[in-house]
N, C-alpha and C positions, 0 to 999 in steps of 0.2 A: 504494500500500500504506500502511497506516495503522499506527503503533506503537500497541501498546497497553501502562499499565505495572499490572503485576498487583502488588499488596502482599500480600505474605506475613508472616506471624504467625511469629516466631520462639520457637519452645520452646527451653527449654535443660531437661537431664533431669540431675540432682544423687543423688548415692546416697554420703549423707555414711558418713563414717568406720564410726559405730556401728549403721550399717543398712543390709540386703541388699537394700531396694529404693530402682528410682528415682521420684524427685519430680521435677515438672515445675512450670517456673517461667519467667514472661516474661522477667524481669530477668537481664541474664547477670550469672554469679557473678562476682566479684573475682577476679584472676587469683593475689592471697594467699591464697583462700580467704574467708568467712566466712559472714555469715548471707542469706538467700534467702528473698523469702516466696515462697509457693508457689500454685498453683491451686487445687490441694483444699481452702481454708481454714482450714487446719491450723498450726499453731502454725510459725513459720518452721525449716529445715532448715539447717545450717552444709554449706555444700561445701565440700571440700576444696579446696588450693592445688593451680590449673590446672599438671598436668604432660604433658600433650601435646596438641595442638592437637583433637582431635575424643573429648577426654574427657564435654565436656557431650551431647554426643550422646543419640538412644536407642537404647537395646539393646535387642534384641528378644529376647536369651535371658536376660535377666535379668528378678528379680520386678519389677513395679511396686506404688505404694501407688496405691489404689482407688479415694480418694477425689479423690487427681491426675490418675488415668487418666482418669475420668467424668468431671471439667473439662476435661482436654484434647479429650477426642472431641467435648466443647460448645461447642468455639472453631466461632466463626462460618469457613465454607470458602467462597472466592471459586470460584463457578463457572467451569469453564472455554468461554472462548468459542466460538461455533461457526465455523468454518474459512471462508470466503469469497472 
């Protein structure tokens, strides 16, 4: 049997203070908080200071910004292998 190792792209999803959606950003944020650039190309996003472990997460009931989401959906995806 042969290991394979898959590298995975980590998002982290930011939904600063003064806005109700989230941004998506390679860099994970500072666990004080601060500024984030983003995917969408958009001016960077301040996240808040990390208060529980799977805050950067994404939500799926909440809004996203548009121009994050379409950069996200454009990350390159490592196909998965066939079974052997």
């Amino acid at each position: 049997m042969t290991t394979h190792s898959v590298e995975r792209t980590r998002v982290f999803w930011v939904t600063p203070e003064d806005d109700v959606r989230q941004h998506a950003t390679l860099c994970e944020p500072p666990e004080e908080g601060g500024p984030v650039e983003v995917l969408g190309g958009h001016q960077p996003v301040h996240a808040p200071a990390r208060k529980e472990p799977g805050q950067y997460q994404m939500w799926h009931t909440r809004p996203f910004c548009e121009r994050c989401f379409t950069a996200y959906l454009s990350l390159p995806v490592t196909p998965p292998e066939a079974a052997g």
